[in-house]
C-alpha positions in Angstrom: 41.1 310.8 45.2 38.7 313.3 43.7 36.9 315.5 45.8 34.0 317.5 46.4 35.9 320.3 46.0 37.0 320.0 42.8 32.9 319.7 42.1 32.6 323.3 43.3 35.5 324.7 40.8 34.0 322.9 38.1 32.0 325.7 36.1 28.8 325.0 35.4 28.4 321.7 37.9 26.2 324.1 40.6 23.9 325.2 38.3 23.2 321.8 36.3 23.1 320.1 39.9 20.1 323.0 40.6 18.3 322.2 37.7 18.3 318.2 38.7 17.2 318.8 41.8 13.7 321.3 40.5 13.5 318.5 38.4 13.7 315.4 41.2 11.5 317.7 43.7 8.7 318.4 40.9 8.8 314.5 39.8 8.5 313.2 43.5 5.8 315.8 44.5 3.8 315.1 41.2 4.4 311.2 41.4 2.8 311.0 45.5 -0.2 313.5 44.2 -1.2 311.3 41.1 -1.0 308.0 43.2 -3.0 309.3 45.7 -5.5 310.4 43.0 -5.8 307.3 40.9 -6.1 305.2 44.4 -8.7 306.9 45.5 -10.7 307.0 42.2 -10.0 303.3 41.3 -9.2 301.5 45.2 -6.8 299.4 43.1 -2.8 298.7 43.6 -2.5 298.1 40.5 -3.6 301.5 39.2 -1.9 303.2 42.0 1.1 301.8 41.3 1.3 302.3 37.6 0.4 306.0 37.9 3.3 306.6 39.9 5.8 304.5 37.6 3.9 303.3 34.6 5.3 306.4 32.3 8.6 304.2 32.8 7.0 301.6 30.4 7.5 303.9 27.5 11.0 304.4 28.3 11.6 301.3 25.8 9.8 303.0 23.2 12.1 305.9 23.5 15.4 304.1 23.6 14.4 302.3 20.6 13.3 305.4 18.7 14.5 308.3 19.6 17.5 307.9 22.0 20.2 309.0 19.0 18.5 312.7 20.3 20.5 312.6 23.4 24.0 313.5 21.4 22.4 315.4 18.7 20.7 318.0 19.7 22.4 321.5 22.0 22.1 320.0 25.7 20.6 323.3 26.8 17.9 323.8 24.4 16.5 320.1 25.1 16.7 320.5 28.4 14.3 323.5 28.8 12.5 322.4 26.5 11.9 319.2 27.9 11.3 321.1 30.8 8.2 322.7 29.9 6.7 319.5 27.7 6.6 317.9 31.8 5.4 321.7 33.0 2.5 321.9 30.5 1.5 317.8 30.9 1.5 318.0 34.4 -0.8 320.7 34.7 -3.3 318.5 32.2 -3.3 315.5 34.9 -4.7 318.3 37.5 -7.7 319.0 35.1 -11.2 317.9 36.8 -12.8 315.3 35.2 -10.1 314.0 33.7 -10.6 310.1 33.2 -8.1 307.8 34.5 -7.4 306.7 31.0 -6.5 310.2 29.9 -4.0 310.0 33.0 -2.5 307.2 31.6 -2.1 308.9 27.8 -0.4 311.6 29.5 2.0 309.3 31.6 2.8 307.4 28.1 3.9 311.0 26.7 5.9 312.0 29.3 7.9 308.9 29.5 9.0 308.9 25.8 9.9 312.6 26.5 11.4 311.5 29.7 13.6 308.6 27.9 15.6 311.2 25.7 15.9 313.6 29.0 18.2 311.1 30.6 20.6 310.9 28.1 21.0 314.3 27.6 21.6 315.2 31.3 23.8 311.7 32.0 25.8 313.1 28.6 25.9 316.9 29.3 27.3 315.9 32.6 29.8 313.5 31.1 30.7 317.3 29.2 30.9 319.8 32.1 33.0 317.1 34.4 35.8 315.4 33.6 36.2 311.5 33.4 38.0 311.0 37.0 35.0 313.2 38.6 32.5 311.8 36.8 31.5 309.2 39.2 31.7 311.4 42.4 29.6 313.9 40.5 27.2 311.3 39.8 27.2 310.4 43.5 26.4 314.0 44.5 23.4 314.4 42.1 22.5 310.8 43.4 22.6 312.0 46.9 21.0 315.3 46.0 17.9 313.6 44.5 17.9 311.3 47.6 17.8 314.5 50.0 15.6 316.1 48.1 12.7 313.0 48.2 13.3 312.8 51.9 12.1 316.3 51.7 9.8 315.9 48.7 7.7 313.4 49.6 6.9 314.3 52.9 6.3 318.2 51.9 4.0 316.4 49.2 2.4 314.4 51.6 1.6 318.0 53.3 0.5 319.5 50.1 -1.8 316.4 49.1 -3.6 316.7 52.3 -3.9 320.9 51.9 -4.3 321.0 48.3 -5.3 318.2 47.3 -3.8 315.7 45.1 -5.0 318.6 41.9 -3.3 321.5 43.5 -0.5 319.6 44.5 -0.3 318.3 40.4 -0.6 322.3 39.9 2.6 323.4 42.1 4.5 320.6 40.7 4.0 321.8 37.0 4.7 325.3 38.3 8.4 323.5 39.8 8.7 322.3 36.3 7.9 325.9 35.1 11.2 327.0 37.4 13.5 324.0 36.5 12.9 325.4 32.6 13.9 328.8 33.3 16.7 328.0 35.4 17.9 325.5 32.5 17.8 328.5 29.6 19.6 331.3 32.0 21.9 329.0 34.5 23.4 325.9 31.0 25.8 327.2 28.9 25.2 327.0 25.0 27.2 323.9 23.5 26.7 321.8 20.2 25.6 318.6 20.0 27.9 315.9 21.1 27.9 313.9 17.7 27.0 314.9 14.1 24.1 313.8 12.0 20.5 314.5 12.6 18.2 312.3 15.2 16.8 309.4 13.4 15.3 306.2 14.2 18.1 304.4 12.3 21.1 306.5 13.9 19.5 305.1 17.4 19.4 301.5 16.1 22.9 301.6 14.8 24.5 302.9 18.0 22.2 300.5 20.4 23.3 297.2 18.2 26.9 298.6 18.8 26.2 298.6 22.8 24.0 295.3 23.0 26.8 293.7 20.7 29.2 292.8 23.5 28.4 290.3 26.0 29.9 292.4 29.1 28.1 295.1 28.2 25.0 293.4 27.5 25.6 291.3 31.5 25.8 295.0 33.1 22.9 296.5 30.9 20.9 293.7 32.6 22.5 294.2 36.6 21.6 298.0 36.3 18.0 297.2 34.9 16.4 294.3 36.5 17.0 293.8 40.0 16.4 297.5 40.7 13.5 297.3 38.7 11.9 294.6 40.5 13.0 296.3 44.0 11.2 299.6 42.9 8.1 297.2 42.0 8.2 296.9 45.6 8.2 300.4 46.6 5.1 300.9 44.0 3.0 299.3 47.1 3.6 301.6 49.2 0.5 303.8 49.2 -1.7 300.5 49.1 0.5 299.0 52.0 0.3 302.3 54.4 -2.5 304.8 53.1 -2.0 307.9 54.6 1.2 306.8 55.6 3.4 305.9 52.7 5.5 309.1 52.7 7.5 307.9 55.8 8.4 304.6 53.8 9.0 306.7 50.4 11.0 309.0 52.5 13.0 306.2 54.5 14.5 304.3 51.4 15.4 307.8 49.9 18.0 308.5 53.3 19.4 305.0 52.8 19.8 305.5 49.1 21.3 308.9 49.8 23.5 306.9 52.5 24.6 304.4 49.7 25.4 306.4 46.9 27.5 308.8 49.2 30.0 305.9 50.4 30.0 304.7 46.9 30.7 307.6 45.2 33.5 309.4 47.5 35.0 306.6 50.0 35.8 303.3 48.1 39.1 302.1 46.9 39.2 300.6 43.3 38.9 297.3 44.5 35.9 297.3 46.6 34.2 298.9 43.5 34.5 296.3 41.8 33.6 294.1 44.6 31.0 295.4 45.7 28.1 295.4 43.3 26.9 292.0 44.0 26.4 292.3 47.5 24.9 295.8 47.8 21.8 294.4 45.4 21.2 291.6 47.7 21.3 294.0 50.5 18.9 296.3 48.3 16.5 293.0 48.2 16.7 291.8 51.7 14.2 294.1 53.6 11.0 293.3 52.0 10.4 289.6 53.1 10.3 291.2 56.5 7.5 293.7 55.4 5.0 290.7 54.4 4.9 289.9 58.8 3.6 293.6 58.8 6.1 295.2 61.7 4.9 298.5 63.0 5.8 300.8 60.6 8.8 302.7 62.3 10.1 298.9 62.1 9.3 298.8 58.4 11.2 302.1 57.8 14.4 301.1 59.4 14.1 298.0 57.2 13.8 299.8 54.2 16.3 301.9 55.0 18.8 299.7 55.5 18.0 297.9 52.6 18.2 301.2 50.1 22.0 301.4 50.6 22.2 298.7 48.1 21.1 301.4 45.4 24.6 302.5 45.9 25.3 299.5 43.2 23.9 301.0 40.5 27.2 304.0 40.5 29.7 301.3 40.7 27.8 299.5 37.9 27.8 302.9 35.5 31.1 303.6 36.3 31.9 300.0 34.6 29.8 300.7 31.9 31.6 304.2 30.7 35.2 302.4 31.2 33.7 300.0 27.9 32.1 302.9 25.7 33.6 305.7 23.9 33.4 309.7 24.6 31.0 310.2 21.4 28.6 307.5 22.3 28.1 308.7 26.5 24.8 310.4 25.9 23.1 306.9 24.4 25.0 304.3 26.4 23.9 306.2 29.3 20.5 307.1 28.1 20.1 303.6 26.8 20.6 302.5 30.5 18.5 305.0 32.5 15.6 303.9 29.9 16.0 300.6 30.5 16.1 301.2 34.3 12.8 303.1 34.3 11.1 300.1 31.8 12.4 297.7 33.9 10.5 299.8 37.3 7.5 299.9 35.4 7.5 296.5 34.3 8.7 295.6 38.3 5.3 298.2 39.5 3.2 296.2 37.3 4.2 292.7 38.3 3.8 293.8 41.6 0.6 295.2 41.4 -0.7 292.5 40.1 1.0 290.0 43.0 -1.2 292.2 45.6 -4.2 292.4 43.9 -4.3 288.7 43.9 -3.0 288.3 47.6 -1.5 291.4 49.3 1.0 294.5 48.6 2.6 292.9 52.0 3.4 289.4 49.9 4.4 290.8 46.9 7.0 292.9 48.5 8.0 290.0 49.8 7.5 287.8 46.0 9.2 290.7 44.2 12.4 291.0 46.1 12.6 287.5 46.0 12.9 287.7 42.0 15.3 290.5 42.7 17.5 288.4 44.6 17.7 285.1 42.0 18.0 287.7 39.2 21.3 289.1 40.3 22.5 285.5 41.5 22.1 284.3 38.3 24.0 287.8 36.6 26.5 287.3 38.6 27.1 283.8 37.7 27.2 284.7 34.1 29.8 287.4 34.9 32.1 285.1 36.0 32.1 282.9 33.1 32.5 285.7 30.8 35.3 286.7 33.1 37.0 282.8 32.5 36.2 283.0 28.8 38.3 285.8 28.1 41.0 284.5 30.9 41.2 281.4 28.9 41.7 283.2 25.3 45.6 282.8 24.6 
């Protein structure tokens, strides 16, 4: 079985692991600030919620057109540069008299920026590890990004409340600033995974070659839409707690961190493949509870408890790569992580507007729900595609 071990040998791992985590830290602190922000300017969910995920709506956008970037261009040169694109747009949002709609612009930029950025990390990792560590090492830069939004969004929460929600913006683009400059000195220099140039057509061609197999297409679906919808839920949480949220925000990120470390290092084969179904109804189940409106050390154990099931998502990808080939990582793993962050945008918006018309308590509750049927009904699928080809001769 591999071990962590073997992640510390690897060259290269700790310094790409380093550059995640500047990267996790200056998203979670900017995300809190910019919520807190638009909810005070606007005193609507909606709003709130959509500044702190809405920039996953362009993620489409991105996979469509420019996603064939993620194996074409030197891993290290995007990455720093795509570092400081998030470094100098961040600082924008902190700009006075900026007007909500301007936020927005610049959320819809960094997303498309943001939707090449996950293939190339996912696909430089798939580089610097090899196949049987891959999943572990996912799992630690999983966990990693879990720790550090324990720690994130509280310290944000501090910062918000001695900064303000513009000087908090301003040390986040200056984290962004670090996470560059740790990228150019810390990555080595390789080429591009495939050949050709970026192009819209190259990222068509390879996307109809992944959305061509039903399998495929089943587990593009299980990784996008249930945790969409839950993350939806988790959109509410400034409107459900003001002044509180960074205790639920920090909450699911320890039970996340909890479920991607069992997944990642402890189970067999066999319960990875088991186990997908019933960690997303586990990720769905806490949010009913949340509608009765518990005392909020209550509603953090429930959350808790509940994130685990984000531990479904690893066993998910480690499906996926068993069905692509090497040259096409970057994009089949890009391709999911924008469809993941579409998926929590269109999941914060559908929320939203549930609580606007009753309350962010309910549509917690309507949300998860949804979550629930959704991967019931993938599940059934599955298994008919798994009789199909049983039944071919």
């Amino acid at each position: 079985m591999p071990t962590y071990q073997a992640l510390r040998r690897t060259p290269e791992f700790t310094p790409f692991l380093l550059v995640a985590v500047l990267q996790v830290t200056a998203a979670t602190v900017s995300g809190l600030a910019l919520a807190s922000l638009v909810y005070a300017a606007t005193a609507s969910p909606l709003l709130a919620a959509l500044s702190m995920f809405g920039s996953s709506f362009t993620q489409v956008a991105g996979a469509v057109l420019l996603m064939s970037a993620a194996d074409r261009l030197p891993p290290r040169a995007a990455t720093t540069a795509l570092a400081l694109t998030f470094a100098l747009s961040t600082a924008l949002l902190a700009a006075p008299g900026l007007p909500v709609g301007a936020d927005f612009a610049v959320l819809f930029c960094q997303g498309l920026a943001a939707s090449v950025g996950g293939g190339v990390r996912y696909g430089l990792l798939g580089e610097i590890l090899p196949r049987e560590l891959y999943l572990l090492g996912r799992s630690v830069l999983n966990m990693s990004a879990g720790g550090v939004q324990i720690g994130g969004f509280a310290v944000g929460g501090v910062l918000v409340d001695a900064l303000g929600p513009r000087g908090t913006l301003l040390a986040g683009a200056g984290l962004y600033g670090v996470t560059a400059a740790l990228a150019l000195l810390g990555l080595g220099s390789r080429a591009p995974r495939a050949s050709g140039r970026p192009s819209i057509a190259a990222t068509w061609h390879v996307n109809s070659l992944l959305w061509a197999s039903r399998s495929r297409r089943l587990l593009y679906l299980g990784l996008w839409v249930p945790n969409g919808l839950i993350v939806g839920c988790e959109s509410l949480f400034v409107p459900y707690a003001p002044g509180r949220a960074g205790l639920l925000f920090a909450a699911g990120a320890i039970g996340m961190l909890a479920g991607d470390t069992v997944s990642g290092r402890f189970l067999s084969a066999r319960w990875r493949r088991r186990l997908p179904l019933p960690l997303l109804l586990v990720l769905a189940a806490p949010y009913p509870l949340l509608a009765r409106h518990p005392p909020l050390t209550v509603a953090a154990v429930a959350v808790s408890l509940g994130s685990i099931g984000y531990g479904a998502s690893l066993l998910q990808q480690e499906q996926l790569l068993e069905q692509v080939p090497d040259e096409l990582t970057g994009q089949a793993l890009g391709l999911h992580s924008c469809g993941m962050l579409t998926c929590q945008g269109v999941g914060a918006a559908l929320a939203g507007v549930v609580a606007q018309r009753t309350s962010p308590g309910t549509a917690m509750a309507v949300t998860a729900t949804a979550s629930a049927c959704v991967t019931l009904a993938l599940a059934r699928a599955h298994a008919r595609t798994h009789a199909r080809v049983s039944r071919r001769p």
